[in-house]
Structure formats: structure tokens, C-alpha cells
N, CA, C and O atoms as a GROMACS GRO file, in nm:
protein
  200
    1UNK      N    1   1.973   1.175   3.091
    1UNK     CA    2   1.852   1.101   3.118
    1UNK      C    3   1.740   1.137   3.021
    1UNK      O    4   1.651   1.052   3.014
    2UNK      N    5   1.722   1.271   2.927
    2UNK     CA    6   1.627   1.287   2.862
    2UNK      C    7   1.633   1.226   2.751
    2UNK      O    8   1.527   1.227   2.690
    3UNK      N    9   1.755   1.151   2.680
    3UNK     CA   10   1.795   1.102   2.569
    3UNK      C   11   1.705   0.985   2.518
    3UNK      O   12   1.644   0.977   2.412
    4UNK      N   13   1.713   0.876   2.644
    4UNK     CA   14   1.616   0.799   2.629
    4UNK      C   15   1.503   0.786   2.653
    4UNK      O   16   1.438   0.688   2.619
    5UNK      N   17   1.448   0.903   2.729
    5UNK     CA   18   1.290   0.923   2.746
    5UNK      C   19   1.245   0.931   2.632
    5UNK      O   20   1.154   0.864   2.584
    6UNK      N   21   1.321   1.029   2.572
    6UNK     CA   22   1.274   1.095   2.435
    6UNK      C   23   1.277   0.989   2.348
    6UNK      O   24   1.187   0.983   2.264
    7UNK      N   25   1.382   0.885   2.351
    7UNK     CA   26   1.384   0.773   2.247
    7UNK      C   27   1.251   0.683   2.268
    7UNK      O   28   1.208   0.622   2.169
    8UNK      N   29   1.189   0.672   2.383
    8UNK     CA   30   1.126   0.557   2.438
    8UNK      C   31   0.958   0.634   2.377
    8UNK      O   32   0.857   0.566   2.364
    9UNK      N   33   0.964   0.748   2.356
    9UNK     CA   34   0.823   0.791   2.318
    9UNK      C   35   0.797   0.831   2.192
    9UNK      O   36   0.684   0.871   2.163
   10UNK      N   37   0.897   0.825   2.101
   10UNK     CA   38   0.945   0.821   1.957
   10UNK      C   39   0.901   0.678   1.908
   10UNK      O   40   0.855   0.655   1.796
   11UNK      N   41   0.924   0.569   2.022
   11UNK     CA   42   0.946   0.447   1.966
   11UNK      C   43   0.770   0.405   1.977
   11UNK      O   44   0.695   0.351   1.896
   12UNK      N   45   0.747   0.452   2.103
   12UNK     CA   46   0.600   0.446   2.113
   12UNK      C   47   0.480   0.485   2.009
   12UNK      O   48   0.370   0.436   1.987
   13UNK      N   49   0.536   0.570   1.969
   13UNK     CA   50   0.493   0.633   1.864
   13UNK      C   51   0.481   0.559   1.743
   13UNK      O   52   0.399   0.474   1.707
   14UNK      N   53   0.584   0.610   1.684
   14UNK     CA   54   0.626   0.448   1.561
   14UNK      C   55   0.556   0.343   1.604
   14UNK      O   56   0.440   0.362   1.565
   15UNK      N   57   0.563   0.243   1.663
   15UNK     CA   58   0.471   0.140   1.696
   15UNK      C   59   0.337   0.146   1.677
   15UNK      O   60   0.284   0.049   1.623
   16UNK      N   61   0.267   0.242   1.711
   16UNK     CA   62   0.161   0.291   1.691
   16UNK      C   63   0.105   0.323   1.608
   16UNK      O   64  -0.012   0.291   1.590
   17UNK      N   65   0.209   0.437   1.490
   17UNK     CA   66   0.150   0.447   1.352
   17UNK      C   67   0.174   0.323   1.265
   17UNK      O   68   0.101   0.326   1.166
   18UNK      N   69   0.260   0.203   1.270
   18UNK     CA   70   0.295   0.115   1.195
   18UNK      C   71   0.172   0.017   1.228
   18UNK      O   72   0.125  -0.059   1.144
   19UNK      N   73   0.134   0.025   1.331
   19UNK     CA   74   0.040  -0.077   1.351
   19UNK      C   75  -0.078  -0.032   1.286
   19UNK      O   76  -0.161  -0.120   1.261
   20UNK      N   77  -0.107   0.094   1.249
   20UNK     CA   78  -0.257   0.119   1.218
   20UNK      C   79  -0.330   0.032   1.114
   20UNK      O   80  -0.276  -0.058   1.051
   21UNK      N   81  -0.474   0.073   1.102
   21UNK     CA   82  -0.533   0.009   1.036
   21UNK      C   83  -0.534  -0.005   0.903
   21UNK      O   84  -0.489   0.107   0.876
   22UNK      N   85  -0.549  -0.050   0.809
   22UNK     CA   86  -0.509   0.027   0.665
   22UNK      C   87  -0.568  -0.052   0.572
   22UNK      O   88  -0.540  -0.052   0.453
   23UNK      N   89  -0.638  -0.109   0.618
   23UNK     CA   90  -0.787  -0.188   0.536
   23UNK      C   91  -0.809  -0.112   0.401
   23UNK      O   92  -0.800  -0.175   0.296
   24UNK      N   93  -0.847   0.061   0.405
   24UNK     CA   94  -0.908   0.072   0.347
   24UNK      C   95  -0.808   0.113   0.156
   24UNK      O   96  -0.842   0.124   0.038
   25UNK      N   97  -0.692   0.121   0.230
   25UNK     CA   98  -0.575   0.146   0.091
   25UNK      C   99  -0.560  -0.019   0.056
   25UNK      O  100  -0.515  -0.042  -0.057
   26UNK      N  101  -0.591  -0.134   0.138
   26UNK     CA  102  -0.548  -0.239   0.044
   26UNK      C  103  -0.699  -0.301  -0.055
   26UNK      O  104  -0.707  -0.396  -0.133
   27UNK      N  105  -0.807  -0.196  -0.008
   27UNK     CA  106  -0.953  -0.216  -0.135
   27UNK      C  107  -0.918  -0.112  -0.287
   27UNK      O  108  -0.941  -0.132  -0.406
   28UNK      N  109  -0.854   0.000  -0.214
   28UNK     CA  110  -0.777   0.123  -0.361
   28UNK      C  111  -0.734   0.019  -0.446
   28UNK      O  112  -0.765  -0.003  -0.563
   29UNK      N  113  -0.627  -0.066  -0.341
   29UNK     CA  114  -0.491  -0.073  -0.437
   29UNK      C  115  -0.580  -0.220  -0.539
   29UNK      O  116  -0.596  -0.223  -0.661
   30UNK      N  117  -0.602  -0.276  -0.486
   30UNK     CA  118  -0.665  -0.395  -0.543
   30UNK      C  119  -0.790  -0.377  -0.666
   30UNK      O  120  -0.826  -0.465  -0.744
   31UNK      N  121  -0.848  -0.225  -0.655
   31UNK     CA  122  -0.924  -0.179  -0.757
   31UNK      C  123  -0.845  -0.130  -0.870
   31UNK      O  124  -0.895  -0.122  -0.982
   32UNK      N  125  -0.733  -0.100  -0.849
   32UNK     CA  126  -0.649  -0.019  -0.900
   32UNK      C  127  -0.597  -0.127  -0.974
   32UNK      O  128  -0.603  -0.130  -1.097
   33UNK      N  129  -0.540  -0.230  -0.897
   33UNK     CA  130  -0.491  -0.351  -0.978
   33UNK      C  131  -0.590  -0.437  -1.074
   33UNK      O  132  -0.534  -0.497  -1.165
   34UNK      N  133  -0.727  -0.450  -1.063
   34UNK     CA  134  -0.834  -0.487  -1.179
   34UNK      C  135  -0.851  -0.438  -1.280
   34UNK      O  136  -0.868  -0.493  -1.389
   35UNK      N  137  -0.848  -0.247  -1.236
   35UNK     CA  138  -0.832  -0.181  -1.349
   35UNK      C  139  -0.713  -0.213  -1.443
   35UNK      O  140  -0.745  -0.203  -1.562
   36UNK      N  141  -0.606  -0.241  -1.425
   36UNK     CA  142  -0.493  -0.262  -1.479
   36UNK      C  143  -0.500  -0.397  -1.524
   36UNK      O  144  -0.451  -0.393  -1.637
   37UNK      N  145  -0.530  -0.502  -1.500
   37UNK     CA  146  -0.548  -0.635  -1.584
   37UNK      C  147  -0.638  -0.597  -1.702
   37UNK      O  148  -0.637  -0.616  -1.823
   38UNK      N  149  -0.727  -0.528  -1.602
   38UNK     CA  150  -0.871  -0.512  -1.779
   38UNK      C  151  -0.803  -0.437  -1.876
   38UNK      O  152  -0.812  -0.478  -1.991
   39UNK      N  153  -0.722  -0.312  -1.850
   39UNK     CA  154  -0.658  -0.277  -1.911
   39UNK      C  155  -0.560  -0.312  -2.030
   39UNK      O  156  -0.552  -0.268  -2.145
   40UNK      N  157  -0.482  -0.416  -1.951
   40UNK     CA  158  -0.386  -0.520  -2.011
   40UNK      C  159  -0.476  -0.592  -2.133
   40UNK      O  160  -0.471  -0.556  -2.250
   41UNK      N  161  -0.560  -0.701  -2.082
   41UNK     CA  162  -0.620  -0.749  -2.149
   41UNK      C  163  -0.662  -0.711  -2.312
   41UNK      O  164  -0.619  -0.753  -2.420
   42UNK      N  165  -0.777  -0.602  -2.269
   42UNK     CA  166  -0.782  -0.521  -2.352
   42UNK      C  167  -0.682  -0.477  -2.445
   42UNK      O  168  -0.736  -0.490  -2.555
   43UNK      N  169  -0.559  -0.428  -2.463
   43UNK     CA  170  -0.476  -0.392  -2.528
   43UNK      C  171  -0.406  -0.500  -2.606
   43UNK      O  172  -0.354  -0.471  -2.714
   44UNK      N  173  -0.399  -0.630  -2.556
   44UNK     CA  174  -0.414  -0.747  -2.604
   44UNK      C  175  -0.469  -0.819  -2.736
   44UNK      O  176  -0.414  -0.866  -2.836
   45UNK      N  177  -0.629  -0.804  -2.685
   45UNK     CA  178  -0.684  -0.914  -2.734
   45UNK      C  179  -0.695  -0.834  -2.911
   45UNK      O  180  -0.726  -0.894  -3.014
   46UNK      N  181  -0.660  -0.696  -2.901
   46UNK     CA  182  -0.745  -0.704  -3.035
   46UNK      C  183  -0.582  -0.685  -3.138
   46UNK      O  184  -0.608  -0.645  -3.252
   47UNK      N  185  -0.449  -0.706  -3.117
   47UNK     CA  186  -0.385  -0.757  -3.150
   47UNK      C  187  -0.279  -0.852  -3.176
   47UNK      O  188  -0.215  -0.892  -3.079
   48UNK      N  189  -0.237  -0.913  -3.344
   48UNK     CA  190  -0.151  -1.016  -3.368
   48UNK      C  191  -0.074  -1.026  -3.338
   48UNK      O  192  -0.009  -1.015  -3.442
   49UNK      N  193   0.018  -1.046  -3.235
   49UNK     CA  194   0.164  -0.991  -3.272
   49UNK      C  195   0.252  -1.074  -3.361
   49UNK      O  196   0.351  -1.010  -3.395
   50UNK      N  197   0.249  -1.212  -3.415
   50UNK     CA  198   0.271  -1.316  -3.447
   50UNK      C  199   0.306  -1.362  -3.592
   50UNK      O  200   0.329  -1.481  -3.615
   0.00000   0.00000   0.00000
């Protein structure tokens, strides 16, 4: 009988951390990703390859 108690508050759990909020890593990642276009760009524009 403890097998699935234990499973049922594991699962509770999980549910719980998966649901959290996480707003603030998808403003990082998206800064992170601007930096990296300007980046791109930049490395770009100032040569021919052609």
C-alpha cells in the first residue's frame, strides 16, 4: 500500500514543478536571442562573400 502513496505524491509534485511560472527565463532567453541576430548581422554586413 505505500507504493502508490508514494507514487501519488511524487506525481503531485511533478505537476507542480512543471506547471510553474517561468515568465521570467522566456525575457533571458529572448534577450539572449537579439543579442545573437545583432550579432549575426553584424558579422555579415561588413563582408563579400561573393
Amino acid at each position: 500500500m505505500l507504493i502508490p502513496v508514494v507514487a501519488a505524491v511524487m506525481a503531485v509534485l511533478y505537476a507542480g514543478w512543471a506547471t510553474r511560472n517561468r515568465k521570467s527565463g522566456d525575457v533571458a532567453e529572448l534577450a539572449g536571442y537579439a543579442r545573437f541576430r545583432e550579432a549575426m548581422e553584424r558579422s555579415h554586413s561588413g563582408s563579400d562573400a561573393a
